[in-house]
N, C-alpha and C positions, 0 to 999 in steps of 0.2 A: 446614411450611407449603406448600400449595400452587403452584403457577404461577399460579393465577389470582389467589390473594388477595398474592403478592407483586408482580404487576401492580399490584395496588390500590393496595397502598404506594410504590410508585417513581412512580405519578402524582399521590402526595401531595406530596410532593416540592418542594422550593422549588429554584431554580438560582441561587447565589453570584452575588453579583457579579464575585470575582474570575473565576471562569470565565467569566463572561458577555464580560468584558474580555480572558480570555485566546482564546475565539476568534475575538475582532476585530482585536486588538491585536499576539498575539504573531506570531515569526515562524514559517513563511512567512508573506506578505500573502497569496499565489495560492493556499491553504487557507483562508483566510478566509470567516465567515458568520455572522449573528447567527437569536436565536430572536424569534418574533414569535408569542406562544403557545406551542405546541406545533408551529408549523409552522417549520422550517429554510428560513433566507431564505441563498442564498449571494449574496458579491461577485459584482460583472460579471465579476474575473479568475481567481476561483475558479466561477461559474457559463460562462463561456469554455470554460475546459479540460475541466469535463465532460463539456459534451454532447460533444466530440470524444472522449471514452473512450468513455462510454457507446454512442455509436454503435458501440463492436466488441463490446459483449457479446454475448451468443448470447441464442436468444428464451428468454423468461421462466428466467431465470438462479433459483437456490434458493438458492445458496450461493455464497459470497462469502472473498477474503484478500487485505486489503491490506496489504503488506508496508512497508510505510512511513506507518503510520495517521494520522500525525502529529497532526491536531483532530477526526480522526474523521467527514468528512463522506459518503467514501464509503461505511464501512461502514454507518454511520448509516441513511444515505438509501436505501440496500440496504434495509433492513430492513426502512423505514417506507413508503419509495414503492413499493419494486417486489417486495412481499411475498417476501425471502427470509427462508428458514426458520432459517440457520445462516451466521452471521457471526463472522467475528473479525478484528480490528487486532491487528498486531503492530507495537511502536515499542520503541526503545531509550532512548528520555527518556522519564523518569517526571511529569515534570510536563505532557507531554503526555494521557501515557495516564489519568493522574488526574482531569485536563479530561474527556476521551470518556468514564469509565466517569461521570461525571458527568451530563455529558448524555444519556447510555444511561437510567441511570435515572429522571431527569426525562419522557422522553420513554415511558419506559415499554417500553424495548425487550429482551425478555428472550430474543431470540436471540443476541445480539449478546454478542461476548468482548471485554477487549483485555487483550494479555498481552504482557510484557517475552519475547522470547525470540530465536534468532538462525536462519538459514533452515533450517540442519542437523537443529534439535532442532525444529521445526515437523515437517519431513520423516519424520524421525523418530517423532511421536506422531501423526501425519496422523489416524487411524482416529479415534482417541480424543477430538480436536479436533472431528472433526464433516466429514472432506476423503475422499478430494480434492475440490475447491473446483469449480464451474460456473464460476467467475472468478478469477483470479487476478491484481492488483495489484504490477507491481514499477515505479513512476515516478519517476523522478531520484533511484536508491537501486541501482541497479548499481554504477558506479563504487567507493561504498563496500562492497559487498559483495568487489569484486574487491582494493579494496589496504588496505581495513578503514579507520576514519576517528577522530576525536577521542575518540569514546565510546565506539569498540570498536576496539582496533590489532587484534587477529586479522583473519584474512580468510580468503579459500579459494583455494586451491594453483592452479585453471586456469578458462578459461570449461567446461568442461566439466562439471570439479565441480559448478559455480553452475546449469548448465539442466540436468542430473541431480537433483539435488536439487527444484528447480520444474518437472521432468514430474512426479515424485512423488507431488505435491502439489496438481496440478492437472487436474481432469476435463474441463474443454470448451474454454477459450481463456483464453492467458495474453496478457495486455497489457503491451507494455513501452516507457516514455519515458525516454531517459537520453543523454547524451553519450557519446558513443561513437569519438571522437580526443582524443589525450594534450591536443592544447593548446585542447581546450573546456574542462578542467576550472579548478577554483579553481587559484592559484598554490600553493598549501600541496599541494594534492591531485597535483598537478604534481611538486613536491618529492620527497612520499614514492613516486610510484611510479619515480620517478628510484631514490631510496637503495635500495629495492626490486631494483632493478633489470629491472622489468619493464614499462616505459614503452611501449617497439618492442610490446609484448604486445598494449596496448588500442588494438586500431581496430575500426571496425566490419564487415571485413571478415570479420575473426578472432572475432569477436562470433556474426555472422550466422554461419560456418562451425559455431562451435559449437553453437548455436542448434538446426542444420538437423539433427543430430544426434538429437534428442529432438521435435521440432517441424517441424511447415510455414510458413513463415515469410511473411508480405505486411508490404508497405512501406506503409502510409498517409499519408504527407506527413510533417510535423510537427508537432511540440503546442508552439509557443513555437518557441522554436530548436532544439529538440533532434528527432529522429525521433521518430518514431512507428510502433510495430510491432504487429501481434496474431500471437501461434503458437498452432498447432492441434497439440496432441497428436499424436504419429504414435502 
């Protein structure tokens, strides 16, 4: 079958309730946004944090990686507002990514991926995905990548690992919001990089150092409490 005519059938498409309900309802709330048609209405606290990303993309962006898809709004809204060609969510809960390919096809978006995968093997298939990416996506999703979390105890060995892996991966500006001192994180999160032993590791000093490595790095304020950064490929 064609691209065009399975267009046709993905705007045939009815969208569940439960998903309807899962991206109002589940968590995060600051992801949150319902459909009104075919058009994506986001929360005030998920429409908030946007426009402050969006304001770092580069002009007319094509391609898109959010590394933490979770309901899918940014890839989403990639696809459908600001005409990119080649998207993809990557999440590690399946009952997320179930939701987005959900509403992918409702809405009839047939650039758009979302796939269970971890940054390594993204980095890894970069060409094949459709990358490196005009944007790249990493918001309140470092931390677990550095001391690995509930759904995935692996992690990666240094910040270095972590922003080698995401130059890789990324062609024009990577965005990144996350806590960036030991004692912003959750208390559990706190724990394990204790047993870890590498607590003294996460600050953002040592973040940014590694960062500067792969990237040029500016400070935008902050998105909530956490910083706010865009790196430029060096």
């Amino acid at each position: 079958m064609g691209s065009v005519g399975r267009r046709v059938i993905m705007n045939q498409l009815a969208l569940s309730p439960l998903v309807r309900d899962h991206l109002v309802r589940a968590y995060p709330k600051n992801h949150s946004y319902f459909l009104l048609g075919k058009r994506m209405v986001p929360s005030f606290r998920l429409w908030r944090r946007y426009r402050r990303i969006r304001a770092l993309y580069p002009e007319n962006p094509r391609s898109l990686v959010d590394l933490s898809a979770s309901k899918g709004w940014f890839c989403l809204h990639a696809a459908q507002r600001l005409g990119a060609t080649r998207v993809l969510g990557i999440d590690l809960h399946e009952p997320d990514l179930e939701a987005c390919r959900e509403v992918r096809d409702y809405l009839g978006l047939g650039a758009v991926d979302f796939e269970n995968m971890r940054l390594h093997q993204v980095h890894a298939s970069v060409e094949e995905l459709g990358g490196p990416f005009d944007v790249s996506l990493v918001i309140n999703l470092y931390h677990y990548l550095y001391f690995g979390s509930r759904r995935a105890e692996d992690h990666y060995g240094t910040h270095a690992e972590i922003f080698e892996h995401l130059r890789g991966i990324t062609g024009r500006a990577l965005i990144l919001s996350n806590c960036t001192e030991i004692e912003q994180l959750p208390g559990h999160m706190q724990v394990m990089a204790r047993e870890q032993g590498r607590a003294e590791s996460f600050t953002g000093r040592k973040i940014w150092e590694a960062a500067s490595e792969f990237f040029d790095v500016t400070d935008h304020g902050r998105l909530g409490k956490r910083p706010l950064w865009r790196l430029t490929p060096r």
